[in-house]
C-alpha positions as CSV (number, residue, x, y, z in Angstrom):
1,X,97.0,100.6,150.8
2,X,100.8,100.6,151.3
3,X,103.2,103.2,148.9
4,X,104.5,99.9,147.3
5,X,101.9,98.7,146.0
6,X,100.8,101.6,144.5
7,X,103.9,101.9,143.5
8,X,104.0,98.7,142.0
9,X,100.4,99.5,140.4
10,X,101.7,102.8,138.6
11,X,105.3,100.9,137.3
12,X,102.7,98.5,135.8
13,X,100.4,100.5,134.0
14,X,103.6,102.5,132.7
15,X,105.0,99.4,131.3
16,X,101.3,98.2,129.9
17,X,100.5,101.4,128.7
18,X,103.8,101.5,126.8
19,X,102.6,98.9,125.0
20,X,99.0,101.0,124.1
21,X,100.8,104.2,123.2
22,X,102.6,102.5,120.6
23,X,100.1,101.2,119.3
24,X,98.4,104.6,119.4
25,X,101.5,105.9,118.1
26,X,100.5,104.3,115.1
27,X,97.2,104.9,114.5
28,X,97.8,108.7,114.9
29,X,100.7,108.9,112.1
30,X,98.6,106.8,109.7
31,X,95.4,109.5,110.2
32,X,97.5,112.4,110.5
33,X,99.0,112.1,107.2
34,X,96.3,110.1,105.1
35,X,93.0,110.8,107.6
36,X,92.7,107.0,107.5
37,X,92.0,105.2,110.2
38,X,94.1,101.9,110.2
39,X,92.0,99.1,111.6
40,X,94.5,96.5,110.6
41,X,97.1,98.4,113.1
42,X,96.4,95.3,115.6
43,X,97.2,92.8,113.0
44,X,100.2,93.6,112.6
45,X,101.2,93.4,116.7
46,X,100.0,90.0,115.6
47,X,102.3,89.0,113.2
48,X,105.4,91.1,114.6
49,X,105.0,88.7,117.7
50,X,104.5,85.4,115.6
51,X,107.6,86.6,113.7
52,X,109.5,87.2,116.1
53,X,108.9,84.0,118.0
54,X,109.3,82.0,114.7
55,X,112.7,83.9,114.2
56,X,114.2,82.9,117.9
57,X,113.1,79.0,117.5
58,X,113.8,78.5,114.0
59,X,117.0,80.6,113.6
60,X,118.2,80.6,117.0
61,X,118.9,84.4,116.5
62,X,119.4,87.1,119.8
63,X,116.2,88.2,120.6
64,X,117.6,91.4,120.1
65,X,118.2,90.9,116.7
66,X,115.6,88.4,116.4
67,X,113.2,91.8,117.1
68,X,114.8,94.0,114.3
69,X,114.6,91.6,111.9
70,X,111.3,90.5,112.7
71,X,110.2,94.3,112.8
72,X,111.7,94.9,109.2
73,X,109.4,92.4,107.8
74,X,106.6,93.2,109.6
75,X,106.6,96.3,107.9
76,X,105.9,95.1,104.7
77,X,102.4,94.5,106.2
78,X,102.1,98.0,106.4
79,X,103.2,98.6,102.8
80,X,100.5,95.9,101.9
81,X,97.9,97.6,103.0
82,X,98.3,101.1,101.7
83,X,99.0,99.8,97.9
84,X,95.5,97.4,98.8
85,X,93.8,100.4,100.2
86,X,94.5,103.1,97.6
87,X,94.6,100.6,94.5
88,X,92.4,102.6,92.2
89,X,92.9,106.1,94.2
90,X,94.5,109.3,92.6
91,X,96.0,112.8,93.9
92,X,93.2,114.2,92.6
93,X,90.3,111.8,93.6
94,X,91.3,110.1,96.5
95,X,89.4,107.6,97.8
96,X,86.8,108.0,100.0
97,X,87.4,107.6,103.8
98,X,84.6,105.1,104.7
99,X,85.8,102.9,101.7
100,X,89.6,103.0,103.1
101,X,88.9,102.4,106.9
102,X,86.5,99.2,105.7
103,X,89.2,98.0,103.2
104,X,91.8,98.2,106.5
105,X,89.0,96.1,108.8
106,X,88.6,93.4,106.1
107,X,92.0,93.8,105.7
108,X,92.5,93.1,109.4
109,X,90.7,89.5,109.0
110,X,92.7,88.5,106.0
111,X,95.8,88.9,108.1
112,X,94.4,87.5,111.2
113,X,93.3,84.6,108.7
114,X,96.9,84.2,107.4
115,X,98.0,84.1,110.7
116,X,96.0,81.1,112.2
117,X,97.0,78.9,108.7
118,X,100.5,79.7,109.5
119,X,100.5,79.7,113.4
120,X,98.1,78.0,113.9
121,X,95.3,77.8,116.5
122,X,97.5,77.8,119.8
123,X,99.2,80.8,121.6
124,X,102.5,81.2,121.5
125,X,104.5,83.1,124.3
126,X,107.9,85.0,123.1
127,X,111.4,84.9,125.1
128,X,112.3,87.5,127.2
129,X,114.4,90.4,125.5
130,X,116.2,90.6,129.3
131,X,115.4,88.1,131.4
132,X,115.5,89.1,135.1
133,X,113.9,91.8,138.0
134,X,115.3,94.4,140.0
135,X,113.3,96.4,142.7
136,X,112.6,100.1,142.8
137,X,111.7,100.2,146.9
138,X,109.5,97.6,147.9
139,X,108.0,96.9,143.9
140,X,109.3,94.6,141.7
141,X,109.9,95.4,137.9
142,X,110.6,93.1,135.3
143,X,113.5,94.0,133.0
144,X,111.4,93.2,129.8
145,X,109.4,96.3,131.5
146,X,111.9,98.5,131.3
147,X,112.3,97.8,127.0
148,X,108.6,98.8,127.1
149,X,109.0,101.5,127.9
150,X,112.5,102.4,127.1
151,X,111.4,101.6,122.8
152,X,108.4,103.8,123.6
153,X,110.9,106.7,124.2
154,X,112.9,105.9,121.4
155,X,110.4,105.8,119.0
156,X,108.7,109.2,120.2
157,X,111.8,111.1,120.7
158,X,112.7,109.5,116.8
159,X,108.9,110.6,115.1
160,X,109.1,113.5,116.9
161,X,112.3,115.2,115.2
162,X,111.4,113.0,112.1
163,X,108.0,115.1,111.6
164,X,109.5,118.3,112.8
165,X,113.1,118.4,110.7
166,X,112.7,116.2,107.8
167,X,111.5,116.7,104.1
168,X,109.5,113.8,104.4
169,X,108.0,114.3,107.6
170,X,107.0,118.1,106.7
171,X,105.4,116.1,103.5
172,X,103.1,113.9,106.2
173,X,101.8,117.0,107.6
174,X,101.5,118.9,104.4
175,X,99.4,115.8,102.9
176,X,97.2,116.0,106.1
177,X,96.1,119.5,105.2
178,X,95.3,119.0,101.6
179,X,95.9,116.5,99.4
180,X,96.0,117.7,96.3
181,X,97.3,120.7,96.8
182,X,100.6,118.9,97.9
183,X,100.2,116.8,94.8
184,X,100.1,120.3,93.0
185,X,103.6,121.6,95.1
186,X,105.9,117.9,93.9
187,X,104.8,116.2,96.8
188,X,104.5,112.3,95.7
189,X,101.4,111.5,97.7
190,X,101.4,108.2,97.2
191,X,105.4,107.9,98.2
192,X,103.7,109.5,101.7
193,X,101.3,107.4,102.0
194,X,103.5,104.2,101.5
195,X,105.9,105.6,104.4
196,X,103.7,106.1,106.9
197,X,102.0,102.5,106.3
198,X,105.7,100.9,106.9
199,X,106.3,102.9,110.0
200,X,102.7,102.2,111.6
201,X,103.3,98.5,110.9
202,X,107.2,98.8,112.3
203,X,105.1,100.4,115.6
204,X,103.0,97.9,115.7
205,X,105.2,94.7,115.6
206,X,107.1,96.4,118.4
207,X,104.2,96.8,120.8
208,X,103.5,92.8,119.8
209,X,106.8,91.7,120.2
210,X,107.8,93.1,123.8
211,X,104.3,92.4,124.9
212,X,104.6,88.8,123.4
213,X,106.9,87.0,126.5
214,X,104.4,88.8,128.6
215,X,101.3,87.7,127.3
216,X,100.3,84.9,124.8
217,X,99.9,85.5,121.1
218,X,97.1,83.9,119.2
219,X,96.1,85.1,115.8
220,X,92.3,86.4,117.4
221,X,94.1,88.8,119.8
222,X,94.5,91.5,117.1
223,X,91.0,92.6,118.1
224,X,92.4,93.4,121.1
225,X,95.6,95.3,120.1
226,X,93.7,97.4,117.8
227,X,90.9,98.3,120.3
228,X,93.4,100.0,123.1
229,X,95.6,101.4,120.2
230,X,92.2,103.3,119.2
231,X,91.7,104.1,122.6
232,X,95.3,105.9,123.3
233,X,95.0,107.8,120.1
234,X,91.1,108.8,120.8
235,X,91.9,109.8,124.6
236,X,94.9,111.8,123.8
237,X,94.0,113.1,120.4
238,X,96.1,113.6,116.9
239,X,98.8,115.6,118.9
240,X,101.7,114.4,116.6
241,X,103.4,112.6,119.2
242,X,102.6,113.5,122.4
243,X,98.7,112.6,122.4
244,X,98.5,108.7,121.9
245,X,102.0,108.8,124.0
246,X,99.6,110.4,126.6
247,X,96.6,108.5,126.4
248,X,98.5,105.0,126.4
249,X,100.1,105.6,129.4
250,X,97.0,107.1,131.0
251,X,95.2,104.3,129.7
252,X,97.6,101.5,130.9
253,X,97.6,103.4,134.1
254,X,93.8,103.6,134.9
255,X,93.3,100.3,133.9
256,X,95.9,98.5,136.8
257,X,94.3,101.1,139.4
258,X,90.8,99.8,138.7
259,X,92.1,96.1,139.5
260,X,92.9,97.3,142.8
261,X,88.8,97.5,143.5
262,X,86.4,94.6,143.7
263,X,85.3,93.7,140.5
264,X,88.2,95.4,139.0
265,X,88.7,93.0,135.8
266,X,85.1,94.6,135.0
267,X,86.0,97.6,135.7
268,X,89.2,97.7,133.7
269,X,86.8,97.1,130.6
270,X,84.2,99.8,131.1
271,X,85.7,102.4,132.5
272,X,87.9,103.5,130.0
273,X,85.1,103.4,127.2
274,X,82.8,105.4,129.7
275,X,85.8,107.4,129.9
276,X,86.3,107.8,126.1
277,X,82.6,108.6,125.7
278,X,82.8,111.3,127.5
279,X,86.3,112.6,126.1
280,X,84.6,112.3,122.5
281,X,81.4,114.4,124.0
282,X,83.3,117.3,125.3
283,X,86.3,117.2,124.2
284,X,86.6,115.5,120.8
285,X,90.0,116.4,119.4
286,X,91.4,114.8,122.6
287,X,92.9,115.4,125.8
288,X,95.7,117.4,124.3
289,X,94.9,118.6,120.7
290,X,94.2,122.3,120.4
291,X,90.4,123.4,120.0
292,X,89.7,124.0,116.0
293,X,89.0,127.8,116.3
């Protein structure tokens, strides 16, 4: 095997696993500060990339600003489904967990169901943000690639200082620990709640946007956005930021090395759950969470 092509392999699974990590990215803010887990993180990928498409051809807007816009709306999916979630749920009783992360899976259907009466049955395949390639040595690397990843590194580098240096973000954390006593201190759990929704959906609508000129949208892929965002966040564990960062990229990386074998488009599907099998047998918190003592 030449160095370019492994090369060209690893600048691949970078891009793709980009794409998983921020996916991740949201799945790991949502249970760090509610202990929810968001199974309607996948829809919206689904409906940031329908937006966004809709946005460009009816508008004629930048895809630049074509993407903002279409990930400021896609946000109020997020809000929608914590007010849907915790309808009848208090400070002091919150709901119970199994009830939320059902309500969030049926939750995911309704929206994959609003999506096909609007959309439509057919993919649909996004423009380009950049159109264009350039070469690192022998591989080639699509610029689109490079926004992957680049919005990756802006939104970890932003959550990260958000969570560490901000009132609000201090409130995520504190609501993780205990509910009620944060209730108790002022904190409006509720308000928290809310906010973290809206950002997971803002994450999400990224990750289907840029991946959306790549790869077709269609309103039954949400399945699949929401299966590898699971993964990244399971592999790399509720590290804040770094985990699903972590475990998307490792994910997105493993899986283009696997294509290089015969039978790889197999492999790429059963490797990583063997993988995350055995990463939720001995070592359940994740790759790079710290063991509960």
């Amino acid at each position: 095997m030449r160095v370019d092509q492994i090369l060209q392999v690893l600048l691949t699974g970078l891009s793709q696993g980009a794409i998983y990590a921020l996916l991740g990215l949201g799945f790991s803010l949502v249970s760090m500060a509610t202990r929810v887990l968001n199974l309607a993180q996948g829809a919206t990928a689904v409906w940031g990339g329908f937006l966004f498409i809709t946005i460009v051809s009816m508008l004629g807007l930048p895809p630049l600003l074509a993407m903002l816009l279409a990930i400021l709306a896609t946000s109020i999916l997020g809000l929608m489904t914590e007010r849907l979630v915790n309808i009848r749920s208090k400070p002091w009783r919150p709901i119970s967990l199994d009830v939320a992360v059902l309500s969030t899976l049926a939750l995911s259907v309704v929206f994959e169901g609003a999506a096909f009466l609007i959309w439509g049955p057919d993919p649909q395949r996004g423009p380009a943000i950049q159109r264009g390639v350039f070469r690192i040595f022998d591989a080639v690397v699509v610029w689109q690639s490079v926004w992957m990843f680049g919005a990756l590194v802006i939104f970890s580098v932003a959550l990260h200082l958000f969570l560490r240096h901000t009132w609000m973000g201090q409130a995520m954390r504190a609501c993780a620990q205990n509910t009620l006593a944060a209730h108790l201190l002022g904190i409006n759990v509720r308000r928290v709640g809310l906010v973290t929704f809206g950002i997971a959906g803002m994450l999400g609508a990224t990750a289907g946007i840029l991946v959306s000129p790549v790869t077709w949208i269609d309103y039954q892929i949400g399945g699949y956005f929401m299966l590898q965002g699971v993964l990244a966040f399971l592999l790399g564990g509720e590290e804040e930021v770094a985990g699903p960062v972590v475990g998307g990229l490792l994910l997105g990386i493993v899986e283009n090395v696997l294509l290089l074998f015969p039978g790889g488009g197999l492999l790429k599907q059963v490797v990583p759950m063997l993988f995350l099998i055995a990463v939720l047998l001995w070592r359940p918190q994740g790759l790079l969470a710290k063991r509960a003592t």
